[in-house]
Structure formats: structure tokens, C-alpha cells
C-alpha positions as CSV (number, residue, x, y, z in Angstrom):
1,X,3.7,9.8,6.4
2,X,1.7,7.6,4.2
3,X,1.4,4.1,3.8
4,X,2.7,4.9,0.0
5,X,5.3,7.4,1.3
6,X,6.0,4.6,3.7
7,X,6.7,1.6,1.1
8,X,8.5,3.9,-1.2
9,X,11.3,4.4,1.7
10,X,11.4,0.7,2.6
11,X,12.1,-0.1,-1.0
12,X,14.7,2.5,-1.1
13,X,16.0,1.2,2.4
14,X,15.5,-2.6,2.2
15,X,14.7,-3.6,-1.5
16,X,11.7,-4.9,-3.1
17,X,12.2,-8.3,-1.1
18,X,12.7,-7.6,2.5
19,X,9.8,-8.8,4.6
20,X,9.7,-5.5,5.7
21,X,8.7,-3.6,2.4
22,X,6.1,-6.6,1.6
23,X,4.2,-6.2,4.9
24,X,3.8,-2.4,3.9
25,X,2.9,-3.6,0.4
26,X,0.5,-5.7,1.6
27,X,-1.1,-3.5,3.9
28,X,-1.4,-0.5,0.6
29,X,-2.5,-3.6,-1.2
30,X,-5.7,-3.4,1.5
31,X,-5.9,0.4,1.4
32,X,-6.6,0.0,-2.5
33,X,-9.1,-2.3,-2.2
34,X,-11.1,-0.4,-0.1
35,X,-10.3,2.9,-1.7
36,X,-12.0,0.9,-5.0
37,X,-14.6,-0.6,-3.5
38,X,-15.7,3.0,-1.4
39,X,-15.4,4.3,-5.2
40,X,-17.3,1.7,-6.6
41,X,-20.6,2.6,-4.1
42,X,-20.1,6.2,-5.0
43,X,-20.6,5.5,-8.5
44,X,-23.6,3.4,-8.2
């Protein structure tokens, strides 16, 4: 399962404000950056 597969369930589970769903947020929230920044250097 995915980390976004993953925070879509714990929204559907606990709600957008369970500690829960925001330490899977936060750790897509990290996946993006480096998804963007990996993009960034491939454009270059």
C-alpha cells in the first residue's frame, strides 16, 4: 500500500485531524518534496 493509499484510509478511518492521519500526511508531504526536487534535476 502506498503512503497515499495509506492517508486516504486514515482520513476515511480517523478524520482529517487525528494525529494519526497528519503523521502520514506529513511523511507524503516528504515524499513530494523529494519526488519535485528528483524532477527538478531531471529537467536541468
Amino acid at each position: 500500500m502506498t503512503t497515499q493509499e495509506r492517508l486516504y484510509a486514515a482520513i476515511e478511518k480517523y478524520g482529517l485531524n487525528d494525529e494519526r492521519t497528519l503523521k502520514i500526511s506529513q511523511e507524503r508531504d516528504r515524499e513530494i518534496v523529494k519526488e519535485m526536487k528528483d524532477l527538478n534535476k531531471w529537467m536541468q
